[in-house]
PDB file of N, H, CA, C and O in Angstrom:
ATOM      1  N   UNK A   1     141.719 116.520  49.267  1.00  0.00           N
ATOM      2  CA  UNK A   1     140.812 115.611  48.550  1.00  0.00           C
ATOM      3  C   UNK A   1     139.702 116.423  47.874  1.00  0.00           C
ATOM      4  O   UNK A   1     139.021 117.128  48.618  1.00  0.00           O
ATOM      5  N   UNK A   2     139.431 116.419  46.566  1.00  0.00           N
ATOM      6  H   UNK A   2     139.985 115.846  45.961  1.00  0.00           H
ATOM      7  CA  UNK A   2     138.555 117.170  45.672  1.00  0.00           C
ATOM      8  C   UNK A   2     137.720 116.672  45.202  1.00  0.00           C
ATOM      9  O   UNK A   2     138.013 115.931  44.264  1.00  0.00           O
ATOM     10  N   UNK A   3     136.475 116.779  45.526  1.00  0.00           N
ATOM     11  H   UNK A   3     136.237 117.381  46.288  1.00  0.00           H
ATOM     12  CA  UNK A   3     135.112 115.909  44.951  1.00  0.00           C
ATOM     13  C   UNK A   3     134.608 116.359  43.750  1.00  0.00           C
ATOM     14  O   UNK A   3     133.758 117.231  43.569  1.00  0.00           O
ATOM     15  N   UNK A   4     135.492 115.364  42.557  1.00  0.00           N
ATOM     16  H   UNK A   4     136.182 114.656  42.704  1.00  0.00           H
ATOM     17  CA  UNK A   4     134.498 115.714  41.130  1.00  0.00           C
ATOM     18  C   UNK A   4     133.766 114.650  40.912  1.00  0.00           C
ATOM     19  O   UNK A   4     133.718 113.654  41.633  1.00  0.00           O
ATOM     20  N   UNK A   5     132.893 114.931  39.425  1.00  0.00           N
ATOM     21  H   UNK A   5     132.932 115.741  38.840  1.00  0.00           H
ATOM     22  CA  UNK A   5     131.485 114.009  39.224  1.00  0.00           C
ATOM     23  C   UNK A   5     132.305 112.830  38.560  1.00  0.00           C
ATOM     24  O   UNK A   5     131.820 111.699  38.563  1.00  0.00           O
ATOM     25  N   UNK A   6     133.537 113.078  37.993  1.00  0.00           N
ATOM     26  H   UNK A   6     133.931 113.998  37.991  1.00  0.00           H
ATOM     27  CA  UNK A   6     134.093 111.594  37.809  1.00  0.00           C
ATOM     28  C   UNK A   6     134.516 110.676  38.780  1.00  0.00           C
ATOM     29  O   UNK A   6     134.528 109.463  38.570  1.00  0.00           O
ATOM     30  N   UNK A   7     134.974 111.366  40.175  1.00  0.00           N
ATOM     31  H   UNK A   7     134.963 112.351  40.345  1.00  0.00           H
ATOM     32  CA  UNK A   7     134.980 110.436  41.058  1.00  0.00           C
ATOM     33  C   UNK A   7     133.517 109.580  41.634  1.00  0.00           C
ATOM     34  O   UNK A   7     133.375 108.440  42.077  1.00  0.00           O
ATOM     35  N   UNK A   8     132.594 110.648  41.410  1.00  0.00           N
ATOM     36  H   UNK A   8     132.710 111.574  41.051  1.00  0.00           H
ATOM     37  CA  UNK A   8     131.446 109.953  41.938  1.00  0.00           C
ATOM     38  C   UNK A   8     130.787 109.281  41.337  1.00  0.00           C
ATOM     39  O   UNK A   8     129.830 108.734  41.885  1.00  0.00           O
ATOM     40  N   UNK A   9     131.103 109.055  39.808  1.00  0.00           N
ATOM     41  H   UNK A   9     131.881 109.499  39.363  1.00  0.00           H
ATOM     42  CA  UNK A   9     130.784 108.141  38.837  1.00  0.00           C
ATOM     43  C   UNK A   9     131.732 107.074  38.875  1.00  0.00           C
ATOM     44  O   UNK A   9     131.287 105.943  38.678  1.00  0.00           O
ATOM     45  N   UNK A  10     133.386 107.265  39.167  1.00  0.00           N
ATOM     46  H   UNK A  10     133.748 108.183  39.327  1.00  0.00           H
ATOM     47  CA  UNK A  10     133.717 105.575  39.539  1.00  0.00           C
ATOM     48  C   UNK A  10     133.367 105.138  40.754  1.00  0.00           C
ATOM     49  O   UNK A  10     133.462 103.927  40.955  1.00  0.00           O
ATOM     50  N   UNK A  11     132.907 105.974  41.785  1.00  0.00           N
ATOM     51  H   UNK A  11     132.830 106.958  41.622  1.00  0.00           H
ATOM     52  CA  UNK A  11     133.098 105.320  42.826  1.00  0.00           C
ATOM     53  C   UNK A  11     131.240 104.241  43.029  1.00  0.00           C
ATOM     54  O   UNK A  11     131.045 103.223  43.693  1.00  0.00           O
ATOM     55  N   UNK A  12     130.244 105.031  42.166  1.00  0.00           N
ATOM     56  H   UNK A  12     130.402 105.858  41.626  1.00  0.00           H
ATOM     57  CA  UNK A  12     128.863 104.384  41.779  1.00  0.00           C
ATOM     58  C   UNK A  12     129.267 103.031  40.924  1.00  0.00           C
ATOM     59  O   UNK A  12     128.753 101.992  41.339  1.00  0.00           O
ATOM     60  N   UNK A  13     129.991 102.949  39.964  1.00  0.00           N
ATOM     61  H   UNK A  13     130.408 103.793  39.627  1.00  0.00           H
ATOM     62  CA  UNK A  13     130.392 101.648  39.369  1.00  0.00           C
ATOM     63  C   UNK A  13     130.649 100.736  39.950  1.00  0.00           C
ATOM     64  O   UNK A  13     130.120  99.625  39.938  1.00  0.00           O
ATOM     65  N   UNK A  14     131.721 101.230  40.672  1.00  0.00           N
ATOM     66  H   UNK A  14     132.150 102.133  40.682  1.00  0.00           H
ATOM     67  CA  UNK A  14     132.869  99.793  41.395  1.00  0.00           C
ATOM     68  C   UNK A  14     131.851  99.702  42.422  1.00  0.00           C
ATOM     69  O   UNK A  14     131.943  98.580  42.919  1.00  0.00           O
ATOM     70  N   UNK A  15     131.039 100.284  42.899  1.00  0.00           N
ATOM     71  H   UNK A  15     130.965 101.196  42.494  1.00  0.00           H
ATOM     72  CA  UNK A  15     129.673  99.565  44.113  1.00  0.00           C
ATOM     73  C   UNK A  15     128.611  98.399  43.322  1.00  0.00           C
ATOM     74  O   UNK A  15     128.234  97.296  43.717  1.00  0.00           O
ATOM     75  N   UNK A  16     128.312  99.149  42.042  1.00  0.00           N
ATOM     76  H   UNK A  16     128.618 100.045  41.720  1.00  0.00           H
ATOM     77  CA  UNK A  16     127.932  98.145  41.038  1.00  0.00           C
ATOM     78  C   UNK A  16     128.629  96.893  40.659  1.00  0.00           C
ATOM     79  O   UNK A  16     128.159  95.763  40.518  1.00  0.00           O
ATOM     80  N   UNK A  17     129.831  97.317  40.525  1.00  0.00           N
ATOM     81  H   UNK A  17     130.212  98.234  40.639  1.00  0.00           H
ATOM     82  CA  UNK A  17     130.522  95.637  40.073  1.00  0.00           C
ATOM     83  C   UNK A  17     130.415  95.022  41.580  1.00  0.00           C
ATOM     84  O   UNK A  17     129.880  93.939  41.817  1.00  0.00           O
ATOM     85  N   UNK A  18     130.903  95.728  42.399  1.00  0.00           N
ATOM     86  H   UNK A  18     131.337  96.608  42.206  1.00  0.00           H
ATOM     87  CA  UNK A  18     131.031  94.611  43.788  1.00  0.00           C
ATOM     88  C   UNK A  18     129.815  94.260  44.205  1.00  0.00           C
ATOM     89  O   UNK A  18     129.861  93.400  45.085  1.00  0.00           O
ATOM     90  N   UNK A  19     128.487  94.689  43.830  1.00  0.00           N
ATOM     91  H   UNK A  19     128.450  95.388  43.115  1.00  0.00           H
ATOM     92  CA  UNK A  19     127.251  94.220  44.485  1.00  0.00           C
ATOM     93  C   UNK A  19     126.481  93.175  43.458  1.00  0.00           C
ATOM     94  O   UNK A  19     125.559  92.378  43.635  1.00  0.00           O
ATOM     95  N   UNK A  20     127.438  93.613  42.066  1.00  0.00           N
ATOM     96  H   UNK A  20     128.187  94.260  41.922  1.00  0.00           H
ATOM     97  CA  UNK A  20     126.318  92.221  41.004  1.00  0.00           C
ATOM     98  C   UNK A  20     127.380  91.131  41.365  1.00  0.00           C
ATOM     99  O   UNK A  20     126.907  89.996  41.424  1.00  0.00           O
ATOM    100  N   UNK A  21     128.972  91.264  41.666  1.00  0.00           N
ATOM    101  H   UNK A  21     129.357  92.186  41.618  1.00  0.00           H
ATOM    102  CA  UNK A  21     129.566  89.928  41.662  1.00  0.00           C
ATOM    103  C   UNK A  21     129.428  89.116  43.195  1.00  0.00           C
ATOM    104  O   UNK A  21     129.596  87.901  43.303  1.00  0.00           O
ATOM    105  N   UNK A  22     129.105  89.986  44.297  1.00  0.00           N
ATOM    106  H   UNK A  22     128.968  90.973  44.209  1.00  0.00           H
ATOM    107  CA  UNK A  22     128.752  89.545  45.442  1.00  0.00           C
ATOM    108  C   UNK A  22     127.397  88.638  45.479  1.00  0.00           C
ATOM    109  O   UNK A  22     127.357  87.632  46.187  1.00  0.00           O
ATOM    110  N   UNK A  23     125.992  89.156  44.465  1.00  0.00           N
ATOM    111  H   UNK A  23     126.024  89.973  43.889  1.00  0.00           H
ATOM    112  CA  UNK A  23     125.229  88.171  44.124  1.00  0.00           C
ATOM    113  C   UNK A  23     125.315  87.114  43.789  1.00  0.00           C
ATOM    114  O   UNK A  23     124.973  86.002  44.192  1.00  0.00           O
ATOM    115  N   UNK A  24     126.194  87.846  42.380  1.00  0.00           N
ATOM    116  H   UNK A  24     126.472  88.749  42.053  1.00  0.00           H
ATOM    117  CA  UNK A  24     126.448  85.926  41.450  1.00  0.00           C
ATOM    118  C   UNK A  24     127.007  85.319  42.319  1.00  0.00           C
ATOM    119  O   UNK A  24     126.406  84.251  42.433  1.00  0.00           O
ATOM    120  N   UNK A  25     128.244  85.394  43.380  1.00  0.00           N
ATOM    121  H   UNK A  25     128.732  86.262  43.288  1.00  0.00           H
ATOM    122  CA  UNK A  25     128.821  84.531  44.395  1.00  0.00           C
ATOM    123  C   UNK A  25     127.436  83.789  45.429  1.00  0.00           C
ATOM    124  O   UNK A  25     127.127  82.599  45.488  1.00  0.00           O
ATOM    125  N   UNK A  26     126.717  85.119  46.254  1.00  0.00           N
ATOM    126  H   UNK A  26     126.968  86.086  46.207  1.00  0.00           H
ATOM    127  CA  UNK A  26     125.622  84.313  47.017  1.00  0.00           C
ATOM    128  C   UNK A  26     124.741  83.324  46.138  1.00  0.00           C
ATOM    129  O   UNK A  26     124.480  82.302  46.773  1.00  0.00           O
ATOM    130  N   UNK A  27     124.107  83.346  44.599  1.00  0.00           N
ATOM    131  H   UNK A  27     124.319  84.176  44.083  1.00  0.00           H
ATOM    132  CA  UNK A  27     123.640  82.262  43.563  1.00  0.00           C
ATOM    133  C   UNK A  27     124.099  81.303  43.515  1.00  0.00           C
ATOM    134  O   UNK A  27     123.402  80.348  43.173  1.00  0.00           O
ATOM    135  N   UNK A  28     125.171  81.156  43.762  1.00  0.00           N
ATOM    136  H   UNK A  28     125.738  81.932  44.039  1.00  0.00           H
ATOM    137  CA  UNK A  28     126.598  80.478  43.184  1.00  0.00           C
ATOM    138  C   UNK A  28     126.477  79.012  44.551  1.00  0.00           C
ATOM    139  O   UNK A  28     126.394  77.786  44.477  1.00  0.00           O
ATOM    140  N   UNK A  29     126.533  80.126  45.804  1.00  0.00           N
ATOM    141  H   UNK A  29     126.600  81.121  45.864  1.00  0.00           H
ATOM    142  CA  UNK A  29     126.463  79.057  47.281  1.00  0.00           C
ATOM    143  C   UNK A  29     125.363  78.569  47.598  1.00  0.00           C
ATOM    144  O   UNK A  29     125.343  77.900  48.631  1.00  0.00           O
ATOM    145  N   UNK A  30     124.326  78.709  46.964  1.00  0.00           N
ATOM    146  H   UNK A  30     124.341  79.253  46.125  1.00  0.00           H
ATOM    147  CA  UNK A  30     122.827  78.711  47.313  1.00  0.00           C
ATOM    148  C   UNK A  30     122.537  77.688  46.570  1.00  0.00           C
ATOM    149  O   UNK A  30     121.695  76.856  46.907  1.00  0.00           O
ATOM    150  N   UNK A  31     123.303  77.629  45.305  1.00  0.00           N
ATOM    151  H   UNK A  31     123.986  78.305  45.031  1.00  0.00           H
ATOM    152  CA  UNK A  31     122.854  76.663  44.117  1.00  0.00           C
ATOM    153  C   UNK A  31     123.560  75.358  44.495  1.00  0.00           C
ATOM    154  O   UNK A  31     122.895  74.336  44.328  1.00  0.00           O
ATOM    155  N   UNK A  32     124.705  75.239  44.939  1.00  0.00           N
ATOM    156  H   UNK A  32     125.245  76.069  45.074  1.00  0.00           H
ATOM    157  CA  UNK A  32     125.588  74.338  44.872  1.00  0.00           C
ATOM    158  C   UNK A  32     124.898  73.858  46.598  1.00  0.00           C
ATOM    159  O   UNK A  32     124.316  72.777  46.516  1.00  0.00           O
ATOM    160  N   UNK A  33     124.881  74.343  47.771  1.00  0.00           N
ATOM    161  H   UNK A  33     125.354  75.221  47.837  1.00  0.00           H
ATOM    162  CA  UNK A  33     123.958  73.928  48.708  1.00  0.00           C
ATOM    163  C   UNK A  33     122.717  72.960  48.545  1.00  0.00           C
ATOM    164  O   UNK A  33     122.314  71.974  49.161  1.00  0.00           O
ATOM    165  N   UNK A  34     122.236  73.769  47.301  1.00  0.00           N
ATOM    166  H   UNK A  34     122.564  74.570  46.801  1.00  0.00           H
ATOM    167  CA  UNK A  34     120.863  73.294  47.075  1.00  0.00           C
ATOM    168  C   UNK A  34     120.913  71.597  46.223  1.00  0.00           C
ATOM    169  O   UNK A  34     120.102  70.670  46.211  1.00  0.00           O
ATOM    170  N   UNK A  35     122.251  71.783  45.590  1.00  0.00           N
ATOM    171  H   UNK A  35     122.910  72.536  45.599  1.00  0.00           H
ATOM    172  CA  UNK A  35     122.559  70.607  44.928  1.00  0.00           C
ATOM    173  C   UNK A  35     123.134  69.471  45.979  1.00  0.00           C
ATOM    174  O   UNK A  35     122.765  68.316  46.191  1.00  0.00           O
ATOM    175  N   UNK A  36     123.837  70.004  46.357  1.00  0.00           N
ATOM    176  H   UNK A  36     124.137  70.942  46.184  1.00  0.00           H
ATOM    177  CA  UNK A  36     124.217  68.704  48.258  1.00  0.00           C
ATOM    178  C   UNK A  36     123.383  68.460  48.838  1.00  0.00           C
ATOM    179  O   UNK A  36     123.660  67.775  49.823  1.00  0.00           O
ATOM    180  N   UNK A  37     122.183  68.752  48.687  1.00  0.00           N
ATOM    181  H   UNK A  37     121.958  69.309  47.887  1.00  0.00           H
ATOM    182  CA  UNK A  37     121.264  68.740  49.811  1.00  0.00           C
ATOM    183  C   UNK A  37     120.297  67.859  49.218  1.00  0.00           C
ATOM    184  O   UNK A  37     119.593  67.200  49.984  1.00  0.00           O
ATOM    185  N   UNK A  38     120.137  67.732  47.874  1.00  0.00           N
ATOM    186  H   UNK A  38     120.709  68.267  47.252  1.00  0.00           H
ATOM    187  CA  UNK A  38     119.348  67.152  46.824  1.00  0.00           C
ATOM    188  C   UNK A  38     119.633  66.066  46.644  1.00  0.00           C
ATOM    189  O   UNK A  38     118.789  65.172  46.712  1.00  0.00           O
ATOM    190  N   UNK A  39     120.920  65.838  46.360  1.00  0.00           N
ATOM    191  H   UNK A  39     121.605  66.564  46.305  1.00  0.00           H
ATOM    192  CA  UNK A  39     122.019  64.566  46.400  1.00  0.00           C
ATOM    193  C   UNK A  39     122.216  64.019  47.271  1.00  0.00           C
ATOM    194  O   UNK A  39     123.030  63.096  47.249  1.00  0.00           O
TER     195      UNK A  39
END
């Protein structure tokens, strides 16, 4: 296993995509909660 700066540049991304789409998901349950709860 060989550590170059392109691996450590996809592997910084795909933490990025999985941590902004893990938000929008927690927004997502928080909002729709907030709407059942309202209703």
């Amino acid at each position: 296993m060989f550590s170059t700066p392109r691996v450590s540049v996809l592997s910084n991304v795909l933490m990025f995509f999985i941590l902004s789409f893990y938000s929008i998901y927690c927004l997502t349950v928080l909002y729709s909660a907030i709407r059942l709860g309202s209703s």
